[in-house]
C-alpha positions, 0 to 999 in steps of 0.5 A: 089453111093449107091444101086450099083448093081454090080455082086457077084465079080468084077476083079480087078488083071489084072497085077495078070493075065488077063481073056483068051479072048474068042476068043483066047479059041476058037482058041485053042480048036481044038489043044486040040482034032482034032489037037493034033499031034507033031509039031516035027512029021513034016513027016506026015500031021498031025504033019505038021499041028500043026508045021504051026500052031506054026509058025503062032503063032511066025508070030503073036508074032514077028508082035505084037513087030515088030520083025522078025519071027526067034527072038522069041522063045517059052517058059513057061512063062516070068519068064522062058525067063528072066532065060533063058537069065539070067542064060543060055546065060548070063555066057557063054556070060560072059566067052567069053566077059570077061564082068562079070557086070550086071546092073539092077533096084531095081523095077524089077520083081522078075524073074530077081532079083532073078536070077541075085542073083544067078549069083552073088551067083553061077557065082561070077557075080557083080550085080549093082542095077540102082536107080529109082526116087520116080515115080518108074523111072531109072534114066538115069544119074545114068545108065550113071555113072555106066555102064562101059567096064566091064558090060555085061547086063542091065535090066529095064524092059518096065513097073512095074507091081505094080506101072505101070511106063513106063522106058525109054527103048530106052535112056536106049539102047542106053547107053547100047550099047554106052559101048558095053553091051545088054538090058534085058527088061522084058515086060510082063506087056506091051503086050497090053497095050503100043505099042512095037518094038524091032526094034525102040527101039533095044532091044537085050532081051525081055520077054513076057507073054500070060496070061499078055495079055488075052491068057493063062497061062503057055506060054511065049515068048523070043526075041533074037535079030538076034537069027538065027545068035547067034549059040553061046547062051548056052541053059539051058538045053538039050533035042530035040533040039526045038526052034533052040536049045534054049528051048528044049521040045515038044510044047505047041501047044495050048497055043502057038496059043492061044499066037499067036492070043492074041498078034496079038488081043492085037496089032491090039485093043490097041488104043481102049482098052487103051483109054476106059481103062484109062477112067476108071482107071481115073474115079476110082481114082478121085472119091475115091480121092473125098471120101477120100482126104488122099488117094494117088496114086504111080507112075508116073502119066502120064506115066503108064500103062492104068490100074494100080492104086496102091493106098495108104490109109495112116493109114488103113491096107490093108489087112484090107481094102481088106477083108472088101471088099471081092467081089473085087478081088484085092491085096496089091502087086505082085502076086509072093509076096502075102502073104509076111510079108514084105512090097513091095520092089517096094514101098521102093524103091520109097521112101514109107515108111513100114507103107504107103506100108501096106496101099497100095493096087494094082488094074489092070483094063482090056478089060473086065473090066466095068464101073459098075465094077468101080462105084462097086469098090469105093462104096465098097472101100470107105465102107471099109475105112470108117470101117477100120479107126473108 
């Protein structure tokens, strides 16, 4: 393993965000200066212009998830369609269901926990978390035991963004449903990375990210299930009325056709980027395992995102363990909780102890990630332990 000669850093936080895909820049780059009118200035060419080209995009997005075109509505991100659903639909839903439940999983992103605080804060919403196992999945019997007339909605989202595990999100509508509540699944993490259909699976909410998925930052997506047919859904804010009325606001053109064309490429080369990418993550975690066979891996093993490997080194601190390795790009957690004091509320809610969450560190391979980049990161990794734990 020594004399790897890798480049100065090497990425390793594609759960963080991922590179923009060049070809997706490129697509991108005319709506920034040829093409740069109002898609709500649809009376003249120009406008219409860019008004195709968003729904070409929203054409692209609803096909990536096999949903209908008039579902989806563009956002800034998939904190933002979390919210929207959360704190716009979700009381006025509330208010004339009666229904003033929500359940949800202790392992879901922040976007979801904390606005689900704040139903219970501002609205006087019962908020019931769901418990997982120690691979980090829901457990369904429970789901079952405490879904009831009086709840509203759940949210487990499609695939953690720190220790990888892929949810039952079918078996879990369905259980929804059977007592008349919606599913808020956050997929942010799954675009790309594992086949989606809203249809399959019957979904009600999805949120989505395009820089989760090798498009660019500050766009986001949401799926309403029969959205064109939902007139009720309060927005959470008012403006000109964009995207059926759901999220007001001049577009976003360019990151929504760059969207657009990261979904349709992430839909189109999963198989092949998946396969190469799990050969990757699995070559990592069985060499380092090798050099340091008190190494763990968090998680459930079989079922996970390609790319995820949440590792722990017991007894090595890992903030520690990272600076000594600085060309590698990496982290200990979420990219919304770096820098916490506190250990990761995903870990404990595993079953890790505060002390083994320390001594977790988080690496997200990607498309463009490269088996030098790897033969780099073990070598670099198992360096950094070896000082660490003298």
């Amino acid at each position: 393993m020594q004399g790897v000669q890798p480049p100065t850093t090497v990425y390793l936080d594609c759960h963080a965000s991922t590179p923009c895909d060049p070809r997706v820049r490129d697509a991108m780059l005319p709506f920034f200066c040829a093409s740069y009118a109002n898609p709500s200035s649809a009376v003249h060419l120009a406008g219409q212009k860019a008004r195709d080209a968003v729904e070409f995009a929203r054409a692209q997005v609803a096909s990536a998830i096999s949903a209908d075109h008039s579902d989806i509505v563009f956002t800034g991100s998939a904190t933002e369609s979390n919210a929207t659903v959360l704190m716009g639909f979700l009381p006025a839903l509330a208010n004339s269901s009666g229904r003033r439940t929500v359940l949800t999983t202790p392992i879901e992103h922040k976007s979801v926990l904390e606005n689900c605080r704040a139903l219970h804060d501002r609205c006087g919403m019962r908020v019931v978390s769901i418990p997982v196992d120690n691979e980090g999945t829901v457990q369904l019997d429970k789901l079952r035991d405490l879904i009831s007339e009086e709840t509203l909605l759940v949210c487990v989202q499609l695939a953690n963004n720190e220790i990888g595990t892929i949810q039952p999100v079918a078996e879990a509508v369905k259980i929804a449903h059977e007592k008349g509540a919606l599913l808020l699944c956050d997929a942010a993490q799954a675009l790309g990375r594992i086949r989606i259909s809203v249809f399959d699976m019957g979904i009600d909410f999805l949120s989505l990210s395009a820089h989760k998925a090798y498009g660019p930052k500050g766009v986001g997506a949401l799926y309403v299930r029969g959205s064109a047919n939902q007139p009720d859904l309060a927005p959470m804010y008012f403006g000109g009325g964009q995207e059926c009325g759901i999220r007001s606001g001049t577009h976003n053109v360019p990151g929504i056709v760059g969207f657009g064309l990261a979904a349709h490429l992430a839909n189109q080369e999963l198989e092949a980027d998946m396969a190469r990418i799990t050969s990757l993550r699995d070559r990592l975690e069985s060499e380092l395992a090798a050099l340091v066979p008190s190494m763990k891996v968090n998680g459930r093993i079989t079922c996970r995102l390609a790319g995820n490997s949440s590792l722990t080194f017991p007894g090595v601190d890992s903030l520690a363990l990272m600076s000594n390795a600085p060309g590698l790009m990496l982290t200990n957690g979420a990219a919304c909780e770096s820098g916490s004091p506190a250990p990761s509320y995903v870990l404990t809610s595993i079953g890790i102890t505060p002390e083994d969450a320390d001594s977790t560190i988080r690496i997200g391979l990607g498309r463009f990630s490269t088996s030098e980049d790897v033969s780099y990161a073990i070598e670099q990794l198992h360096r950094s332990y070896d000082l660490c734990s003298k």
